[in-house]
C-alpha positions as CSV (number, residue, x, y, z in Angstrom):
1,X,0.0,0.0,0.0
2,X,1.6,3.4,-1.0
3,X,1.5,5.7,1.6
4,X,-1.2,8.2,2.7
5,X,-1.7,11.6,1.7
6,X,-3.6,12.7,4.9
7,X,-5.9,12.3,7.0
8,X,-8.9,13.2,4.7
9,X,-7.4,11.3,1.5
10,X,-7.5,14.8,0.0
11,X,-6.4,13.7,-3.6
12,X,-8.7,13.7,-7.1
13,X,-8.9,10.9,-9.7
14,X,-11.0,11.7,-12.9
15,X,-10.6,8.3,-14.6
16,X,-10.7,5.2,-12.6
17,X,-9.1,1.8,-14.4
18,X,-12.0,-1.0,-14.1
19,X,-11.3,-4.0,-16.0
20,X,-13.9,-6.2,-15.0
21,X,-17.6,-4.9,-13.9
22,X,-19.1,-7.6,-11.0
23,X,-21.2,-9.8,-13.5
24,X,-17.8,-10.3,-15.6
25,X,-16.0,-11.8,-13.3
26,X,-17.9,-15.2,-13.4
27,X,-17.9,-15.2,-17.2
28,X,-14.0,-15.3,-17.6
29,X,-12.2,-18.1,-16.3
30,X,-8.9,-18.2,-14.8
31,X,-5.4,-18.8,-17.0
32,X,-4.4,-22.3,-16.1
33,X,-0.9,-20.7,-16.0
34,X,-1.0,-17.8,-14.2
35,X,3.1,-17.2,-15.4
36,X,1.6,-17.5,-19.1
37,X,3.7,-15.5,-21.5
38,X,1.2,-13.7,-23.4
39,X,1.2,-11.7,-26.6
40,X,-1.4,-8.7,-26.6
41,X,-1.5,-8.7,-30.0
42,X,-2.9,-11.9,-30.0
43,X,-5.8,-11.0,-27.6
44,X,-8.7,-12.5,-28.3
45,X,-11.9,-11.2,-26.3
46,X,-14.3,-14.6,-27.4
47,X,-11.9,-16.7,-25.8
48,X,-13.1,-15.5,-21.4
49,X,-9.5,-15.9,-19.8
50,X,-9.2,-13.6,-17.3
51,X,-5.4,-13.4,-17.0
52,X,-5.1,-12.3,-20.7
53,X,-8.3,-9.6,-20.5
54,X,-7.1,-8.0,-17.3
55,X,-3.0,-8.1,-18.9
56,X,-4.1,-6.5,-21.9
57,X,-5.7,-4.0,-20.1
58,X,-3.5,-2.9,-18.2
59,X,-0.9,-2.8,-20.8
60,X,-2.8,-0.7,-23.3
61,X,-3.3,1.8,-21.0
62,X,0.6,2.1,-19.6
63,X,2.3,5.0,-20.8
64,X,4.8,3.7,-23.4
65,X,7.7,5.6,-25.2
66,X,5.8,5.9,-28.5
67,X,2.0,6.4,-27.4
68,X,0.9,8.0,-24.0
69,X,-1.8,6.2,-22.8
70,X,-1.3,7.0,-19.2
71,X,-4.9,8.1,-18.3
72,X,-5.7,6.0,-15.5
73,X,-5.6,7.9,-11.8
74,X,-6.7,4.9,-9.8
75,X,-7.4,1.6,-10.3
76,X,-10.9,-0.4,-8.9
77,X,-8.9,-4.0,-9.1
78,X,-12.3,-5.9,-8.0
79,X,-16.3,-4.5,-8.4
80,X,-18.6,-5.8,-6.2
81,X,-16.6,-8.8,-5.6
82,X,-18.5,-10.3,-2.9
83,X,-22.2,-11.7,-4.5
84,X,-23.2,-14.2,-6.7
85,X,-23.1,-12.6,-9.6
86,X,-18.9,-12.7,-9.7
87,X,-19.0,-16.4,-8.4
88,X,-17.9,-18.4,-11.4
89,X,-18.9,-21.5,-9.4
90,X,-22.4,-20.5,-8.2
91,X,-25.0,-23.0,-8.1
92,X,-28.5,-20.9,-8.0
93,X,-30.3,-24.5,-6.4
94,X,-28.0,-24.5,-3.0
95,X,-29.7,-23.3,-0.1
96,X,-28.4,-19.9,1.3
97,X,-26.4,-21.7,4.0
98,X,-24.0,-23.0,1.5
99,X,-20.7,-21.7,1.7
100,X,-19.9,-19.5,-1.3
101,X,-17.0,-20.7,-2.9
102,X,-14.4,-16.9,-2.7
103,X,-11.2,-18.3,-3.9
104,X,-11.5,-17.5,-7.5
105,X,-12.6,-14.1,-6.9
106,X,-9.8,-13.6,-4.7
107,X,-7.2,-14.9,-6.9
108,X,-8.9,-13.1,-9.7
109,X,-8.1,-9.7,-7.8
110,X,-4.6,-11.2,-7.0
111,X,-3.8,-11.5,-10.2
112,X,-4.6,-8.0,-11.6
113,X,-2.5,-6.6,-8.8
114,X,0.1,-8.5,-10.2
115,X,-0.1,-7.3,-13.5
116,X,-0.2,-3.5,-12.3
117,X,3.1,-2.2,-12.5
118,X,2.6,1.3,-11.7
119,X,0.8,0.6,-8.8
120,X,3.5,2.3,-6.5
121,X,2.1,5.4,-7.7
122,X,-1.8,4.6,-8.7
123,X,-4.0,3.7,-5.7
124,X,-5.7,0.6,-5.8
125,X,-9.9,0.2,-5.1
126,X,-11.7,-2.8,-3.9
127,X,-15.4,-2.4,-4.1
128,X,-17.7,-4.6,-1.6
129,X,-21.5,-4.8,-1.6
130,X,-23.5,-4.7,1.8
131,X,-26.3,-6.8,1.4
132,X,-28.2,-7.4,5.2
133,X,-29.8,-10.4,4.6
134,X,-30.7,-9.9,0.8
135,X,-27.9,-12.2,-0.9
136,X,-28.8,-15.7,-2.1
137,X,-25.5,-17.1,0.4
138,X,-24.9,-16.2,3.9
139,X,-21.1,-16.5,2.9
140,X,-21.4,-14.2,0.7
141,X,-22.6,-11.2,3.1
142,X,-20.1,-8.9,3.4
143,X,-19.1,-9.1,6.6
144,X,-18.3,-12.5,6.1
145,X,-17.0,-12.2,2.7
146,X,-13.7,-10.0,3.5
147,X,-12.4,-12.1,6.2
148,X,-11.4,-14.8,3.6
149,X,-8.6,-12.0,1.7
150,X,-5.5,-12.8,2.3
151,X,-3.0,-9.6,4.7
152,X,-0.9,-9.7,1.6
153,X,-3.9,-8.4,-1.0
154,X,-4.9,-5.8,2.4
155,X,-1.5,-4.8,2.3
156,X,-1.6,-3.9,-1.3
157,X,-5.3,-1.8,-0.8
158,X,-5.5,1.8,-0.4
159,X,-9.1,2.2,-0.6
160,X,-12.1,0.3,0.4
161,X,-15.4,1.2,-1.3
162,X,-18.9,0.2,0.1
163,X,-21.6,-0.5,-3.1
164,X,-25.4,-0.2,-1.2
165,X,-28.9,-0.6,-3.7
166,X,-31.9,-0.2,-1.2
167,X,-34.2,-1.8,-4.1
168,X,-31.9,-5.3,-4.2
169,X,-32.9,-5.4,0.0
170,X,-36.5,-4.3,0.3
171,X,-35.5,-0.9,0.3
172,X,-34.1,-0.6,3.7
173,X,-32.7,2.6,4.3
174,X,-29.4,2.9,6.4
175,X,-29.5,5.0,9.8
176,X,-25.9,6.5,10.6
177,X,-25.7,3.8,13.9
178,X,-26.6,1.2,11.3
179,X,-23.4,2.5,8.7
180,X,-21.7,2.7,11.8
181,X,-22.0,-0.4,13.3
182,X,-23.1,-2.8,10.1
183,X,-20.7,-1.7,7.6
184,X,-18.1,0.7,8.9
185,X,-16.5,-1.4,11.8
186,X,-15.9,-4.5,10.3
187,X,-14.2,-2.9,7.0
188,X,-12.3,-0.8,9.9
189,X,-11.4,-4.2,11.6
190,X,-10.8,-6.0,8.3
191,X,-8.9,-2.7,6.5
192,X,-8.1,-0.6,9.5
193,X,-4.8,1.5,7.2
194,X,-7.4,2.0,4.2
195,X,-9.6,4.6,3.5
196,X,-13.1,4.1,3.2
197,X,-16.2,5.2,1.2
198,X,-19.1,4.9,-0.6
199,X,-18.3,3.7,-4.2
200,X,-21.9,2.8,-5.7
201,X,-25.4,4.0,-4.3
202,X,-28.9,4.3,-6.0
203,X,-31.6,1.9,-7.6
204,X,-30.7,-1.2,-9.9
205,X,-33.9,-0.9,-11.7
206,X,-35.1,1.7,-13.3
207,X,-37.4,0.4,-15.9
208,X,-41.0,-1.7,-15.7
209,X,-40.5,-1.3,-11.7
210,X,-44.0,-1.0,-10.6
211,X,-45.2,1.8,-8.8
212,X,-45.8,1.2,-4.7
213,X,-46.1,2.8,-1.3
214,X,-45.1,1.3,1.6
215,X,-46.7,3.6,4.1
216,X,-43.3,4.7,6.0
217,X,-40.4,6.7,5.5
218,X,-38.8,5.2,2.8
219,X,-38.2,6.5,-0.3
220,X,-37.8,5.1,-4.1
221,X,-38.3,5.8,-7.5
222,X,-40.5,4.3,-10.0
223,X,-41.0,5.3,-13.7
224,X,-44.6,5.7,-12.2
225,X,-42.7,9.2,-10.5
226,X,-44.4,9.0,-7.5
227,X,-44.3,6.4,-5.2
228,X,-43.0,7.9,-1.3
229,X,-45.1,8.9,1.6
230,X,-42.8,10.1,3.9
231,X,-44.7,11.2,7.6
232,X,-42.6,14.2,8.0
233,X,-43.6,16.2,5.0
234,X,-47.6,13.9,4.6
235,X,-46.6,14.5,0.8
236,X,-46.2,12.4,-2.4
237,X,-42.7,13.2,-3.6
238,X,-41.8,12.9,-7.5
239,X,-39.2,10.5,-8.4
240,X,-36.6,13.3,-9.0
241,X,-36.6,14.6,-5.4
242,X,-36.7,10.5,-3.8
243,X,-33.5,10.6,-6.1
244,X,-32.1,13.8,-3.9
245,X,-33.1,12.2,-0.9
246,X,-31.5,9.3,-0.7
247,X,-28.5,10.9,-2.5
248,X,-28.6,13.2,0.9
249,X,-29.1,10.2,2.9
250,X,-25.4,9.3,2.1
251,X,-23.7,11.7,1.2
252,X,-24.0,13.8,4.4
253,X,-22.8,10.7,6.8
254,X,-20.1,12.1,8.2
255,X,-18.8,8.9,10.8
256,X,-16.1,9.8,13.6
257,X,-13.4,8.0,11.6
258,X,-10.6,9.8,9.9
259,X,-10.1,7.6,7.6
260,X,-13.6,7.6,6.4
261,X,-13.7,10.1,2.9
262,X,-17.3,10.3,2.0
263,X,-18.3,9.4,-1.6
264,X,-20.7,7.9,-3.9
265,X,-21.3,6.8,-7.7
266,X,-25.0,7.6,-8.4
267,X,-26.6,4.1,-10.5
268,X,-30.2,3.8,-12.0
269,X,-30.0,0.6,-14.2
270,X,-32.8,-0.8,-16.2
């Protein structure tokens, strides 16, 4: 892990290097060599190995004596690494007991470090979901999750990112004490020299999601626009300001934990 700037992790990245989103983990399969000399020229993207994708990547974007390509500031070396959706060996039929199966997606991450050179100078991001209770493994909740990465790939970290959809977990919204407790102190236990964030927040559908109220305080969008009855204001909201709310929601925590730097990537997919 380079060392830290400050206390706030006061420094700006514009373009951060992701080679694989979450789902693509599981659809490219590990080198059986992981010392394979490779050719880049020879790169071929039908083929799913992970080593040569995540190689290849890296290299084009190295800054080279004929072509500057240097525009990565940071680099996200795993997304959302802890669901099912990046386990290449999930079985959909197990029962949510079942122990996920993490040590492919750890070597995966392993072995991009690895192939970033420059990382003495370019932080490197690992991006976690927290799922309470709304992931098809136990194993697989976060909490659980990190304690199976190896002190050498902690070592290597300089920022932990937290990925949070309230739609995926029947839109239950996060008090502070429940960022606090839930998600901050065991990525402080886990990654206690790393900063931490929020990487990803917001809704994962945004299209054909029917329109509902559930009668409390929490707020969420539909392409219905209005959907929140929230008891402080007694008023329908449109989707545009449930959007701004939850954006607020997260963006004001403000933990006691100086190495705690805010954050958050708004997503609406669909």
């Amino acid at each position: 892990m380079q060392n830290l700037k400050d206390a706030r992790g006061n420094r700006r990245f514009y373009i951060l290097g992701l080679p694989f989103d979450s789902q693509a983990l599981k659809d490219h399969r590990l080198a059986d060599n992981p010392n394979e000399a490779f050719d880049c020229s020879q790169y071929n993207p039908a083929a799913k190995i992970y080593d040569r994708r995540a190689k290849c990547f890296v290299e084009y974007y190295k800054r080279t004596p004929s072509e500057n390509r240097d525009f990565i500031d940071a680099w996200e070396v795993g997304n959302e690494v802890n669901g099912e959706w990046a386990d290449e060996d999930y079985q959909k039929d197990l029962p949510p007991e079942t122990k996920g199966k993490p040590e492919k997606t750890i070597e995966k991450i392993n072995r991009l470090i690895n192939f970033i050179t420059d990382r003495d100078r370019k932080p490197l991001m690992l991006t976690v979901s927290y799922m309470p209770n709304c992931g098809d493994r136990t194993a697989n909740q976060m909490s659980e999750w990190i304690k199976n990465i190896p002190q050498s790939m902690v070592n290597e970290l300089d920022y932990v990112l937290i990925s949070y959809y309230e739609d995926k977990c029947d839109y239950k919204v996060l008090s502070e004490s429940d960022i606090t407790s839930k998600v901050l102190e065991p990525l402080k236990t886990k990654f206690p020299k790393q900063f931490i964030a929020f990487g990803e927040i917001g809704y994962s559908v945004g299209k054909g999601e029917p329109s509902k109220n559930r009668g409390d305080k929490t707020c969420y969008c539909s392409v219905k626009k209005t959907f929140c009855d929230e008891s402080q204001t007694g008023r329908k909201r449109t989707c545009k300001k449930s959007k701004i709310s939850l954006m607020q929601r997260y963006y004001s925590y403000r933990p006691d934990y100086g190495l705690y730097v805010g954050g958050g990537f708004w997503w609406n997919g669909g």
